[in-house]
C-alpha positions as CSV (number, residue, x, y, z in Angstrom):
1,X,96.3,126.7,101.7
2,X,95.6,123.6,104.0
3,X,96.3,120.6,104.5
4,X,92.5,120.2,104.9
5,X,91.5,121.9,101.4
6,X,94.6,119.8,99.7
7,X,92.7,116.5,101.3
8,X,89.5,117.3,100.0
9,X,90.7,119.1,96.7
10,X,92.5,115.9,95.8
11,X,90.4,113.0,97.1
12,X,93.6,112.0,99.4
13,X,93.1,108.9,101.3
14,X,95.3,107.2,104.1
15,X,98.4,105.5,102.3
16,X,98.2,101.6,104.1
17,X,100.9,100.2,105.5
18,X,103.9,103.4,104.5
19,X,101.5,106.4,106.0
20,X,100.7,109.5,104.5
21,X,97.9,110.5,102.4
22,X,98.0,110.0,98.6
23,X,95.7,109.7,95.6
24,X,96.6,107.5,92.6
25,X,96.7,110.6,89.8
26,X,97.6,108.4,86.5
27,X,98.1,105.1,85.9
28,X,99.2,104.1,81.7
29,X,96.3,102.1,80.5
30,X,98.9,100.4,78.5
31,X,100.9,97.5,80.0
32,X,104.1,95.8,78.9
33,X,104.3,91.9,79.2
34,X,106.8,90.3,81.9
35,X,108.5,88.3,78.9
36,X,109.8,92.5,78.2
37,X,110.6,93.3,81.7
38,X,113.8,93.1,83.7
39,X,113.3,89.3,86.0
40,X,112.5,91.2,89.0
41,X,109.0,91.3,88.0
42,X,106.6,88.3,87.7
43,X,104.4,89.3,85.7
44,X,102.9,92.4,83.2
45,X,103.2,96.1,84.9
46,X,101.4,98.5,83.5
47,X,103.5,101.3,82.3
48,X,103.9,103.9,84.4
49,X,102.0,105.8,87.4
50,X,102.2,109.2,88.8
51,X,101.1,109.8,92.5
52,X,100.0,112.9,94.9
53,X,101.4,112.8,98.4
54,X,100.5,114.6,101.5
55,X,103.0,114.8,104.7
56,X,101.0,116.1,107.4
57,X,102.3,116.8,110.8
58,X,100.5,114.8,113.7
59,X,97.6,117.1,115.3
60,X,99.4,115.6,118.6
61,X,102.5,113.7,117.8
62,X,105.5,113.6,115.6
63,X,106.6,109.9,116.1
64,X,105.1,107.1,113.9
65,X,105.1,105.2,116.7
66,X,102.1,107.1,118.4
67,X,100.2,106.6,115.2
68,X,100.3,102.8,114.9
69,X,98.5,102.7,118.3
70,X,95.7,104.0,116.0
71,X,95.3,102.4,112.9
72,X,93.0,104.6,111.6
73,X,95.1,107.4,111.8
74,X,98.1,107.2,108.9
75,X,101.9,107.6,110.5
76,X,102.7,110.9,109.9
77,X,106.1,110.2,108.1
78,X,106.6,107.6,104.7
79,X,108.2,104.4,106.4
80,X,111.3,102.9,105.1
81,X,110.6,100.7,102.5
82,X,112.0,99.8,99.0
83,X,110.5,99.4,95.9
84,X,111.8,97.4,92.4
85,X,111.3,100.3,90.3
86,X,113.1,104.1,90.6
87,X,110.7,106.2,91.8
88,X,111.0,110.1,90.9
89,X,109.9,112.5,93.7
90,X,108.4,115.8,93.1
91,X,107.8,118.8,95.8
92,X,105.1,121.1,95.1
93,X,104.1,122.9,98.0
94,X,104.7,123.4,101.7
95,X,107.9,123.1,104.1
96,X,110.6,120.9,103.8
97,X,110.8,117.5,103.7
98,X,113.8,115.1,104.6
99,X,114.4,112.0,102.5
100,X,116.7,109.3,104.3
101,X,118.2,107.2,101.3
102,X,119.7,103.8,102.9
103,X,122.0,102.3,99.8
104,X,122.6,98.4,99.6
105,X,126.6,99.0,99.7
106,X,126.1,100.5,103.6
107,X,126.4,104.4,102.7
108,X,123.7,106.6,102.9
109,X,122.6,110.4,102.1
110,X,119.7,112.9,103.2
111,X,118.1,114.9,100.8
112,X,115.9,117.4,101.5
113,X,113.2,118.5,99.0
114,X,111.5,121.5,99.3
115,X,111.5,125.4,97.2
116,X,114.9,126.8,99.0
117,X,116.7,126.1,96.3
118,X,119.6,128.3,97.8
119,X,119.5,127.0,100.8
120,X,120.4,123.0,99.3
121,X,116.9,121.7,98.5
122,X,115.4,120.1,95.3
123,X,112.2,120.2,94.2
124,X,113.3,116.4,92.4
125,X,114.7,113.7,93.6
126,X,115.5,109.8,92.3
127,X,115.2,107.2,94.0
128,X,117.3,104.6,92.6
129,X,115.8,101.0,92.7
130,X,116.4,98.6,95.8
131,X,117.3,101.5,98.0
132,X,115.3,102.0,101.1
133,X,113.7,105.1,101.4
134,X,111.6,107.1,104.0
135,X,110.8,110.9,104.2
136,X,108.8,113.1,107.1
137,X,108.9,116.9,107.9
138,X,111.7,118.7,108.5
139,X,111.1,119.8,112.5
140,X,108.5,122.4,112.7
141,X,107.0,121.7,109.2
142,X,103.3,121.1,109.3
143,X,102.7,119.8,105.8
144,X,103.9,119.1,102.3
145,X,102.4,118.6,99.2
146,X,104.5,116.1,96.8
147,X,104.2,114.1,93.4
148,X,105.8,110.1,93.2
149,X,106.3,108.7,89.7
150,X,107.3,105.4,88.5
151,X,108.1,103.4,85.3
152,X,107.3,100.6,85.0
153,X,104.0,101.8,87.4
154,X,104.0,101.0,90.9
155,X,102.4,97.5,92.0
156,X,102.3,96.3,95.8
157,X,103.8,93.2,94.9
158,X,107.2,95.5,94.5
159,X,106.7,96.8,98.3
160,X,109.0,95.8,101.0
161,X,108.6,97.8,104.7
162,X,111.8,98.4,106.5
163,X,112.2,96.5,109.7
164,X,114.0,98.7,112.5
165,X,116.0,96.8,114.3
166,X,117.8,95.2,110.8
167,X,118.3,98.5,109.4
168,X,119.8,100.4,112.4
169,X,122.1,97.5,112.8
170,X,122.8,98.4,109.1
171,X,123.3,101.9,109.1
172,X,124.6,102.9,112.8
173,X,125.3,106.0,111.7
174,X,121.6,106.4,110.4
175,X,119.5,105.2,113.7
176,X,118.1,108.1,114.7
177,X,116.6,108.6,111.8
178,X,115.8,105.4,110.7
179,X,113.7,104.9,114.3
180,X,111.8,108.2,113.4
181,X,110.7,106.5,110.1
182,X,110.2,102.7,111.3
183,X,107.6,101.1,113.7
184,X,109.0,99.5,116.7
């Protein structure tokens, strides 16, 4: 398996803005009113959506910073960012990925997802909402096939990108990473 069949298998386009490749797999054609929904959302939501993700290792760099001097070309790691809803992740296939979990009270944790269930790794993880998030390859990975669901569904209006410099003032302790999954 490729990451080339997995692109053209499942439609996978360039993720804007967070990077990646991803193709919307379900969204509920059922919606809930904003009246019903916690006041962090303004308006209806639909109920829930379900995601297909692609990490893929840069053909000749690792750093999303190389990428954003070509737009065209997706970073090849999910930037930080936050979202208003919990999202669930789900690994299917490939190497290892690291998710960086950056928590509102100043802590924060590394999980890795992947099949080495032995070795530490999930194949689930949740992401609870309001924390920022951000996942790439573990080194020497060269992709990895995973699933994102959310309830109530996921709505750009809910999408906030890490900034660098605020979040490594943050999280210290976190910087290295958090430079590997933020543009400059």
């Amino acid at each position: 398996m490729t990451p080339e069949f997995l692109i053209e298998h499942f439609q996978l386009e360039p993720l804007p803005v967070e990077g990646g490749l991803f193709h919307l797999y379900y969204r509920s054609a059922e919606t809930v009113v904003a009246a019903a929904l916690p006041s962090r959302y303004a308006r209806a939501k639909s109920l829930g959506s379900a995601i297909l993700y692609l990490h893929r290792a840069a053909a000749r760099e690792t750093h999303p910073s190389a990428a954003s001097d070509h737009p065209q070309q997706p970073p090849p790691v999910s930037l930080l960012h936050r979202l208003a809803t919990d999202e669930i992740y789900h690994f299917y296939r490939g190497d290892p990925v690291t998710l960086l979990l950056l928590f509102p009270d100043g802590h924060f944790e590394t999980r890795v997802l992947g099949a080495e269930y032995e070795n530490g790794q999930t194949p689930v993880c949740v992401v609870p909402r309001g924390v920022w998030q951000g996942s790439c390859l573990q080194d020497g990975g060269q992709w990895a096939l995973l699933g994102c669901t959310l309830a109530p569904a996921y709505d750009d209006d809910d999408f906030e990108l890490g900034a660098r410099d605020v979040l490594c003032a943050q999280y210290p302790d976190a910087a290295d990473l958090i430079r590997r999954l933020t543009r400059p």
